[in-house]
N, C-alpha and C positions, 0 to 999 in steps of 0.2 A: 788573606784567607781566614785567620782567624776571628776580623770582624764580621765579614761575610756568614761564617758560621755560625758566630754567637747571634746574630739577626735572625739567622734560618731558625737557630735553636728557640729563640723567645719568642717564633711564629709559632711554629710547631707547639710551644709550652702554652701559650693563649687559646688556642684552638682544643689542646688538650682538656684548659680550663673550660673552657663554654664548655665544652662535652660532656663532664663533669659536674657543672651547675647545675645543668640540664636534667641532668638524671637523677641530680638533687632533689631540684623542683618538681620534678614530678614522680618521686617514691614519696612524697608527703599528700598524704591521702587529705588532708586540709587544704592544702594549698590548691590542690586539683579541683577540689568541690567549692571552693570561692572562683575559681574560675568559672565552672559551671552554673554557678548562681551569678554570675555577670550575667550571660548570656541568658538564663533564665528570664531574669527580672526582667532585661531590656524588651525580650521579647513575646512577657506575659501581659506587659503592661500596655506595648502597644495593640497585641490582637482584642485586646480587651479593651482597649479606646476605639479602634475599628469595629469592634463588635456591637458598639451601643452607643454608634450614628444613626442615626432616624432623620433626615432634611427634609422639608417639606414648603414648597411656597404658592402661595397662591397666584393666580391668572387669569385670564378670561374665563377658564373654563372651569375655575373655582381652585379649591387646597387640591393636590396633589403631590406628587416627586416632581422634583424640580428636573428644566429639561438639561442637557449636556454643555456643557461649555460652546460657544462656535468659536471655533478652531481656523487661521487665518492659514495664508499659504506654507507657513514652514511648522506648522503645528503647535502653534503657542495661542493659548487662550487671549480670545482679542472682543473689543469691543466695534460695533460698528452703527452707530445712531448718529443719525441728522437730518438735517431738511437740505434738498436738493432740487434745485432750478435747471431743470435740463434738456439739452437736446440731442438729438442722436446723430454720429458725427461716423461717415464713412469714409473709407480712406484718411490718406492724413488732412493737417488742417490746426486749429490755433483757436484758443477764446484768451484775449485781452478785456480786464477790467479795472480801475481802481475802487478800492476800500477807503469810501471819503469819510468813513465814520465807522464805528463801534462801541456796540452799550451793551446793557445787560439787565441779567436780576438773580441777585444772590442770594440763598436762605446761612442767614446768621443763627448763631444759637438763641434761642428764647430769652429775651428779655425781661416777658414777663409768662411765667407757665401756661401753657395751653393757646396764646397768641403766636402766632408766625412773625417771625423775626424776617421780613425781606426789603432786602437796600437796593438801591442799583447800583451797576457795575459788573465787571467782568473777570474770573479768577485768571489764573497766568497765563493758561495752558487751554482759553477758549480758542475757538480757529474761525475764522470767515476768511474765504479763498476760493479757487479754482479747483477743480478733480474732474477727473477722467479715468473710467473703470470700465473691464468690459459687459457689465450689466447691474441691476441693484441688487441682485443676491448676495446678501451680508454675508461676509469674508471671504471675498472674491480678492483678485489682485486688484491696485491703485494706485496713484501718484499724485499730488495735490500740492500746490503750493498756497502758501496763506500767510496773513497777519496772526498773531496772537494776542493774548492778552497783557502781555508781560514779560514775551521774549521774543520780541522780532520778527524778522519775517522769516518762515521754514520752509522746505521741503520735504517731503514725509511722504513714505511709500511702503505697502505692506506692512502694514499696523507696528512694526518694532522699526522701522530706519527712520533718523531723522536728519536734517542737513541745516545747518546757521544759515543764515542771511543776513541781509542786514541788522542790525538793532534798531530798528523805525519801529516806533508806537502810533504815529500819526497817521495820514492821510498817503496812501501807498498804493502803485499801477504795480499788478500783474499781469502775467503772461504765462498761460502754458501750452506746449505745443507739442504733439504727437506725429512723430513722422517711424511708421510702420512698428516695432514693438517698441522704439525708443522715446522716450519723453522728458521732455526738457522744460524745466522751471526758470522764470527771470522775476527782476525787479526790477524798479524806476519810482525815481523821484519826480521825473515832467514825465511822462511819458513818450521820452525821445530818445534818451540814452539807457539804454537797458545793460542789466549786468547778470548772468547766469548764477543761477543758486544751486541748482545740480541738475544732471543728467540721468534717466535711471533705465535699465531695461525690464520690461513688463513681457516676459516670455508667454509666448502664445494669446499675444494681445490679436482678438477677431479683427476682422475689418472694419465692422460698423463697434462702434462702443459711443459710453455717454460718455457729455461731457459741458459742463453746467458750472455752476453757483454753488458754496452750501455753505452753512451754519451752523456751529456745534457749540457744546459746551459742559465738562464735565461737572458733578458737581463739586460744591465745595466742601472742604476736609476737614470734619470737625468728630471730635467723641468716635472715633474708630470707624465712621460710615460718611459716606459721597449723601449732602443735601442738595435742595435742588439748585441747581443754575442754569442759566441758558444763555446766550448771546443774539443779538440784531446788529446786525452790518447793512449797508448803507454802499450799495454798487452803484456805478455810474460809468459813463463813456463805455459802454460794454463793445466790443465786436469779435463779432466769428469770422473764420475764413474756414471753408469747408462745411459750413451746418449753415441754414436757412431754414428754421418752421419756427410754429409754435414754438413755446415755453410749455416743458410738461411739470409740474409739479408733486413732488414725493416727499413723504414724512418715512424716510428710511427706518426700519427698527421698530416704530411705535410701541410701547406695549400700551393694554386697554387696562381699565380700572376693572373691580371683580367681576359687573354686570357685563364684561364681554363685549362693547358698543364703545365705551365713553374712551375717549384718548387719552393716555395718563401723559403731562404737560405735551402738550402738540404743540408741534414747528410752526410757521405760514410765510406766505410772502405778499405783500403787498406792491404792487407797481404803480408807481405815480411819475409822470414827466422825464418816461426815458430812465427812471430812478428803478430798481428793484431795491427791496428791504425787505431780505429774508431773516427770520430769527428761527433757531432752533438748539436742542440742547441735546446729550448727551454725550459719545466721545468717537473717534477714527482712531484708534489704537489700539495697546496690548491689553488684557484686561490683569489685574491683578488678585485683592482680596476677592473680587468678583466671579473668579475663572473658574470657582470650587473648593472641593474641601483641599489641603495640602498633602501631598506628601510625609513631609516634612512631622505631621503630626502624630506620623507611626514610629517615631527615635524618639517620643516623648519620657519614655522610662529610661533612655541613656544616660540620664545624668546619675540615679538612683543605680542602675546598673553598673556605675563606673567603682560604687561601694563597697563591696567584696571585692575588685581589685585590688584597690586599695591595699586589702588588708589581704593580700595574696605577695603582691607584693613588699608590703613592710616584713611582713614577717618572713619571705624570704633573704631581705637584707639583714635581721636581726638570724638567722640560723646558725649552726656551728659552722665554722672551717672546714673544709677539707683539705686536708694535703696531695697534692702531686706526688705522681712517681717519679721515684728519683731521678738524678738528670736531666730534668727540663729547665731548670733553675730558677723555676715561676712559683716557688707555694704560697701558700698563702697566707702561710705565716710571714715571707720576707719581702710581699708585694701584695700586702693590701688593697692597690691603688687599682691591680692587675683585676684581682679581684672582684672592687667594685664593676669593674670593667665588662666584666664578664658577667655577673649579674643583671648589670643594666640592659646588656645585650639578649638574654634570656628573655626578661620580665619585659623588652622591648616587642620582641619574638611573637610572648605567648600574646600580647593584648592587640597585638597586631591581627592573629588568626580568631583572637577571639570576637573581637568587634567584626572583624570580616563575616564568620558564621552569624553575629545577631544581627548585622543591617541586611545581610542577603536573604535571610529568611524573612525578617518580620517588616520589611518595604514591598516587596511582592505580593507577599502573604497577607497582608494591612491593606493593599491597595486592591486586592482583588474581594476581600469580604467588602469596602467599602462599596464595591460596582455590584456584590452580590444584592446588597439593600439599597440599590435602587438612589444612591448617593452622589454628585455632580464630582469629577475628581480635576483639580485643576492639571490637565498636561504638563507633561516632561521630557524632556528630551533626552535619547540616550543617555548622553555626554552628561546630564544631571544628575542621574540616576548614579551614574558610575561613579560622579564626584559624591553623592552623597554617602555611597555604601565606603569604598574607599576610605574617606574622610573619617568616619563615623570611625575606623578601625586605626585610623592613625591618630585621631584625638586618644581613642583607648588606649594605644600604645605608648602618646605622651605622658595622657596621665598617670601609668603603669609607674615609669619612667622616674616623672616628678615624686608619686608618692617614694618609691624606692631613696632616692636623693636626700629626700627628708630624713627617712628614715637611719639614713646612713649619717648625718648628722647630731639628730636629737638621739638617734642611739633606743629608741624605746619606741617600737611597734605600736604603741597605742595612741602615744603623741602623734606619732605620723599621721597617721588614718587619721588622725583629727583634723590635724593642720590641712588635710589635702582637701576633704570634704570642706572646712571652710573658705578653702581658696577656690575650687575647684564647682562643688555642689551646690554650697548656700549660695553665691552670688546667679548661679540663673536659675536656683526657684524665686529668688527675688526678683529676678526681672522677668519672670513669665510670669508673677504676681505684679507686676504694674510698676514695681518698686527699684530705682534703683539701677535704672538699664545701662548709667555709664560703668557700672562696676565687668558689662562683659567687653570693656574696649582697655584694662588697665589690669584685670586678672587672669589667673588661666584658665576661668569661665568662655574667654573671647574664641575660643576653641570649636564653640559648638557652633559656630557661623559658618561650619564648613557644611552645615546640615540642609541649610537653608535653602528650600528647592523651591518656593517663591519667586522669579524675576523681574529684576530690580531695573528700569529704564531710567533716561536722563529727564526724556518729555510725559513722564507721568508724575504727577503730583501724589505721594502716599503718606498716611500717616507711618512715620518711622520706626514704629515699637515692636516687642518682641509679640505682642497680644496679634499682630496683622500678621507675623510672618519674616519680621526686617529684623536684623541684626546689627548693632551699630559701624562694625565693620565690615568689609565682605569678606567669600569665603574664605580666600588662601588667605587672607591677612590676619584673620581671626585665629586659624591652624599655628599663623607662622608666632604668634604672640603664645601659644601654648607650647607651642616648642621651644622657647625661649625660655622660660622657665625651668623647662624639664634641663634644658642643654646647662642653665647657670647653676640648677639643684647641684646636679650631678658633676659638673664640674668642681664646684666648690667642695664636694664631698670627697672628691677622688684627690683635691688639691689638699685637703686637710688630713687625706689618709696618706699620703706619699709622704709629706713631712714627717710623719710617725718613725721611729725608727725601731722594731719590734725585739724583744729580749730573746737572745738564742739561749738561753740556757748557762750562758759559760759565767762565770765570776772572774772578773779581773786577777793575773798572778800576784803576789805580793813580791815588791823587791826586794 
């Protein structure tokens, strides 16, 4: 009973303490207005980056606002361009082909200024294969199996899923086959022993749908933008079961050059001896830098905003003592450690509600002045949105955290706030400066990865920089690096305070 109790007693005496802190921290009229100037800054700087977007691009129909993202079945910006050999296939039924060949043409960076740098060949992630959709209208549902250029053979449905196949770079028989919403990708080496690549369902697949030949190719990744490329595949042994006509030919996507007529790089297909050789380029996927402006670009003042935490927090660790009332046997003069304790848990608290109130206002309120001007916004999905708001407020309440830890160590409020900004702030203005981007996978920079409302596929090829949207980690693992920190700060500080052993006042008796 009397451990039991002395337990209850040192809950109850901690609890007292937070309560205590609490009303510390916030009777200091300083300390309340650096919180406020967090939230402030976070959230001037982005309406103010929202506010003085202006995108404009040209098209057929000349300069303009650019149009909306298209938006594939689950609402994620997608791309969908190619050239398509098809024919219209009702009820179920099958088109077998092999890919006896695959070429290409890539734009290289300039060799020499103002010369087009183009090689042949084909980047990793080109596709010549089979698809079946139930019409051409870009971002429809689909299922498509195919070679690539670099990885194998896929199966790929609805612009984000993709499925392994083989690893054949050569000479490869496909098979796709539609029996009522369900459809089923294969491969072969002879065309005799076949082995399934995946099965997908295509919910509310019509009766009649296409289903044909195509030929893509994204471009290639160079200086932070998609140059051009394209792919030519080389069909043969072709057969249907359930279609019988013509061959209709589509250049899916197309866009025109500015006169509104000319084709800007056009697919074709040539047919010689039983052969098709369609070439076409751009991509059947998710779209990325592409898909609009970011999200992600209204937390731009986060880091600057994290500043006056900082120093909300150091200088709550450097404040005086308070003692407990008596009989809890927690003060804070004989349990410094309790103390830190208690603090951290405060300054954890406030940057917690505080980053909550800046992401929730200025990602809304950022994304809606964006749409007011007329601006392309890359989509998001719930579940994003909530990681990024969330995130944004537990990064805040790491760094609260860490600065406090420091503080509690170097003992001097100024040093803190120093040390945390260069751990913390310089390392990702340097990497959204171009500069230096492994510093956000080894500091507690790695933190802001949790912001990152960009997404990231396995079958898209992206430049990887903070300048696109990419963070070198992703999101929780970025978090979890920042809370690492904070956890070792603070632990170290609390380890170093517990050793302490605090002077009561008394002097030794004399014998």
């Amino acid at each position: 009973m009397p451990h039991r109790a002395g337990r209850s007693s040192g809950r109850d005496g901690f609890l007292r303490m937070l309560r205590a802190e609490w009303a510390g921290f916030r009777s200091a009229r300083g300390r309340m207005l650096a919180v406020a100037a967090s939230v402030l800054v976070t959230v001037s700087i982005g309406l103010l980056v929202a506010g003085g977007v202006r995108t404009t691009c040209v098209t057929g129909k000349g300069e303009g606002p650019c149009p909306a993202p298209l938006v594939g079945p689950d609402g994620t910006a997608v791309k969908d361009k190619y050239y398509f050999v098809h024919q219209p296939l009702k009820g179920n039924g099958s088109i077998t082909a092999r890919v006896s060949d695959m070429t290409g043409q890539i734009r290289l960076p300039d060799a020499v200024p103002g010369v087009r740098n183009v090689k042949e060949g084909v980047v990793p992630w080109a596709k010549a294969g089979l698809l079946v959709r139930p019409s051409l209208k870009q971002g429809t549902p689909y299922a498509a199996v195919m070679l690539t250029g670099d990885h194998g053979v896929r199966m790929q449905y609805n612009y984000v899923h993709d499925v392994a196949g083989g690893p054949h770079n050569g000479p490869q028989w496909l098979r796709l086959t539609r029996s009522g919403d369900t459809v089923t990708g294969q491969e072969s080496d002879d065309g005799k022993a076949w082995t399934d690549v995946g099965t997908v369902r295509l919910a509310g697949l019509p009766e009649t749908v296409e289903i044909g030949l195509f030929a893509t190719s994204p471009g290639a990744v160079w200086d932070m933008a998609r140059a051009f490329a394209n792919a030519t595949a080389t069909f043969d042994q072709i057969k249907l079961q359930g279609a019988d006509g013509p061959w209709r030919r589509d250049d899916v996507g197309v866009s025109m050059e500015s006169d509104g007529k000319t084709p800007h790089h056009p697919g074709g297909v040539v047919e010689s001896g039983g052969k098709l050789i369609v070439t076409g380029g751009g991509d059947i996927g998710p779209a990325t830098v592409e898909g609009g402006l970011r999200a992600d670009l209204m937390l731009i003042g986060g880091a600057l905003g994290l500043i006056p935490m900082f120093v909300a927090a150091a200088t709550f660790r450097t404040a005086g003592h308070r003692r407990e009332p008596a009989g809890t046997g927690l003060t804070a003069d004989s349990r410094p450690a309790w103390l830190l304790a208690a603090k951290a848990g405060v300054v954890g608290v406030v940057g917690l509600a505080a980053g909550l109130v800046a992401s929730g206002v200025v990602i809304p309120a950022g994304l809606a002045m964006l749409r007011a001007h007329g601006n392309p916004i890359q989509p998001i999905t719930l579940g994003t949105g909530l990681r990024m708001i969330v995130g944004h407020a537990a990064l805040t309440a790491a760094a609260a955290v860490l600065a406090l830890g420091l503080a509690a160590l170097v003992r001097r409020a100024v040093v803190a706030v120093g040390l945390a900004i260069v751990l913390v702030v310089v390392p990702y203005l340097l990497a959204t400066a171009g500069l230096a981007p492994w510093l956000l996978m080894i500091t507690p920079a790695a933190g802001f990865a949790i912001t990152q409302s960009i997404p990231a596929f396995a079958h898209v090829d992206v430049d990887p920089s903070l300048l696109g949207g990419y963070y070198p980690l992703p999101p929780w693992a970025g978090l979890t690096v920042t809370c690492g920190y904070a956890v070792v700060a603070l632990g170290v500080a609390i380890a170093v305070h517990h050793r302490e052993v605090p002077f009561d006042g008394k002097l030794p008796l004399a014998r």
